[in-house]
SEDOLUM-233257 format. One line per 10 residues: number of its first residue (from 1); their letters; for each residue x, y, z of C-alpha. Coordinates in steps of 0.25 Angstrom, whole numbers, plus 2048, in hexadecimal, padded with zeros to 3 digits. Layout:
BEGIN
NUM	A	X/Y/Z  ...
This chain:
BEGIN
1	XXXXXXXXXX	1D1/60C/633  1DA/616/63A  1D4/625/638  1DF/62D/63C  1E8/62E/630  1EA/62F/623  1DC/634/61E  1D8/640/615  1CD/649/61A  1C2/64B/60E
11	XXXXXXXXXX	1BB/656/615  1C1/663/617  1BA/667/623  1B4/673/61A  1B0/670/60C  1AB/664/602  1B7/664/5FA  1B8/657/5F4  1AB/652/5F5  19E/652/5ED
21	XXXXXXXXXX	191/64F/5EF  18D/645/5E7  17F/63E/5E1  176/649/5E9  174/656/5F3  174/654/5FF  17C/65E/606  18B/65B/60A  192/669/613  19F/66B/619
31	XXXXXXXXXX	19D/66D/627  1AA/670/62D  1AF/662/634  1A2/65B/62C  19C/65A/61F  18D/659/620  185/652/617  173/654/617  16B/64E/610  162/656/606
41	XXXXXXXXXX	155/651/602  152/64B/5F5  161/649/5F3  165/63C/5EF  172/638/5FA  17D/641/5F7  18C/63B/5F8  198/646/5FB  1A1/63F/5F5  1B1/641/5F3
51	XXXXXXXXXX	1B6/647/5E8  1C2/63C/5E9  1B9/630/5E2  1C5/626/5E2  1C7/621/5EE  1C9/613/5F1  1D0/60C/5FD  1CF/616/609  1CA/618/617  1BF/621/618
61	XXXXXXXXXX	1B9/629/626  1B0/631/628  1A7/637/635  198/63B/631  18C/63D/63B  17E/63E/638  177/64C/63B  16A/647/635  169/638/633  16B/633/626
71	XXXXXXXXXX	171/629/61D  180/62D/618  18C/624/617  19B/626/610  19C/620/601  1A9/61D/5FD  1B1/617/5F0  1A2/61C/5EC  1A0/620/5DB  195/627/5D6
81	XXXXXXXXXX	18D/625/5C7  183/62D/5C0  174/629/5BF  168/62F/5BA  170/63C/5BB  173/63B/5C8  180/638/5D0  17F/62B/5D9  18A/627/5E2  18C/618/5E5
91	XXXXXXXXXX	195/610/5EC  19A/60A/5FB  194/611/606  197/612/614  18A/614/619  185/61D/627  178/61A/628  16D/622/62E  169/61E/63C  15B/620/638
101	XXXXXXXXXX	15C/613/632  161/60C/63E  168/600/63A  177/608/63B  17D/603/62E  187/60E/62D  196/609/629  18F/5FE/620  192/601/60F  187/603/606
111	XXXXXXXXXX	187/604/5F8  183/612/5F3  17B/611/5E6  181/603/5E4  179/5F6/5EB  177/5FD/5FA  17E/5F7/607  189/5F0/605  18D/5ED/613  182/5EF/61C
121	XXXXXXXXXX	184/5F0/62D  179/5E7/630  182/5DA/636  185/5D5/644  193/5DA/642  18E/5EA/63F  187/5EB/64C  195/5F3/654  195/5FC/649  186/5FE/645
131	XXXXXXXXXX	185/603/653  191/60E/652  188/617/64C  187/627/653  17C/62E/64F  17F/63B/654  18F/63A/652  198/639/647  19B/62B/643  1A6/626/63A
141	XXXXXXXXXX	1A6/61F/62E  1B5/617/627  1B7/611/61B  1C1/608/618  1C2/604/608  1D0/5FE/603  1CD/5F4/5F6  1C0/5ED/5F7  1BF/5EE/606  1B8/5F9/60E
151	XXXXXXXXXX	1B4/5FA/61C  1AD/604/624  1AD/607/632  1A2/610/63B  1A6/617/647  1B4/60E/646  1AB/602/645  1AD/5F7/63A  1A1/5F8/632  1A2/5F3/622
161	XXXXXXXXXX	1AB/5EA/61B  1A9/5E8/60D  1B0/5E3/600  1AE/5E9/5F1  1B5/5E9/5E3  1AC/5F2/5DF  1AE/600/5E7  1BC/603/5E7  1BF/612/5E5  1B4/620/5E6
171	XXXXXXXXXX	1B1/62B/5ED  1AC/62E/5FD  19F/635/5FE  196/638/60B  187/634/609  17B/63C/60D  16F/632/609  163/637/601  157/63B/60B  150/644/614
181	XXXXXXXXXX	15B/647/61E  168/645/621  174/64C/626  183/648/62A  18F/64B/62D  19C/647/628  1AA/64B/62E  1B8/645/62D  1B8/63E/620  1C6/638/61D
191	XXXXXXXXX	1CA/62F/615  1D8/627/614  1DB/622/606  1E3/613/608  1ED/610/5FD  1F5/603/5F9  1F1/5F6/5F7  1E1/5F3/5F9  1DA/5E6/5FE
């Protein structure tokens, strides 16, 4: 999807204002052109999520880069429920995955707290874009979601394509996964909310 116009900044560059952290603490900062998020021990995954929880057809970007390797990834049109006393978020996924694991799944959906992955990276055809990974530069992440159709691309490379009835509005939130470690960086987060008919 074209970048370059249209889109409405959801960071400020100084503050957290219109985010939360959901479902745990680990620590989300403003950091000047990047929000940081770390992974606090004994935290179950933390999800700073918009304050906006109605999104539905939109293009999403956003730029991260792992300081210390981790698994993260960028929930949209995601809900969230009580159980046991405890927040959990759930939803669609765009996942980054840690390159520790080393099978580069990242731009594939998984389904948070709702049945795992979705759309896994593992064919023939996800070879270009498995291998567009940077491990020590900033990558990108898009969304596209108009009705039941949603796309992502990594780096500007088609990565999933996927159909659902079921997820069709919610919030954004950026993931910092339960764990020992973990630290990355997130930096022009945009998003472009698409009006008129859906398909």
């Amino acid at each position: 999807p074209d970048l370059s116009s249209g889109y409405v900044e959801l960071y400020d560059g100084k503050s957290l204002d219109g985010w939360t952290p959901r479902g745990g603490h680990c620590k989300f900062e403003a950091s000047s052109q990047a929000i940081i998020g770390t992974c606090v021990p004994d935290s179950p995954s933390t999800y700073l999520s918009t304050l906006k929880d109605d999104y539905t057809d939109f293009v999403f970007t956003c730029e991260f880069k792992w300081e210390v390797d981790g698994n993260t990834g960028v929930m949209f049109r995601a809900r969230s429920r009580q159980e046991n006393g405890k927040e959990i978020v759930f939803g669609p996924q765009a996942e980054m995955e840690a390159f520790s694991k080393k099978r580069y799944w990242s731009g594939g959906i998984y389904g948070q707290s709702c049945g795992g992955w979705i759309y896994p990276m593992w064919l023939d055809a996800h070879k270009e874009v498995r291998n567009a990974m940077r491990k020590d530069d900033w990558n990108r992440i898009t969304i596209k979601a108009r009705g039941k159709v949603v796309k992502t691309w990594l780096n500007g490379l088609p990565a999933a394509h996927w159909e659902t009835d079921e997820y069709r509005s919610g919030f954004f939130s950026l993931q910092i996964h339960a764990g020992k470690a973990g630290k990355v960086h997130f930096r022009n987060i945009k998003v472009k909310e698409l009006h008129g008919a859906t398909r």
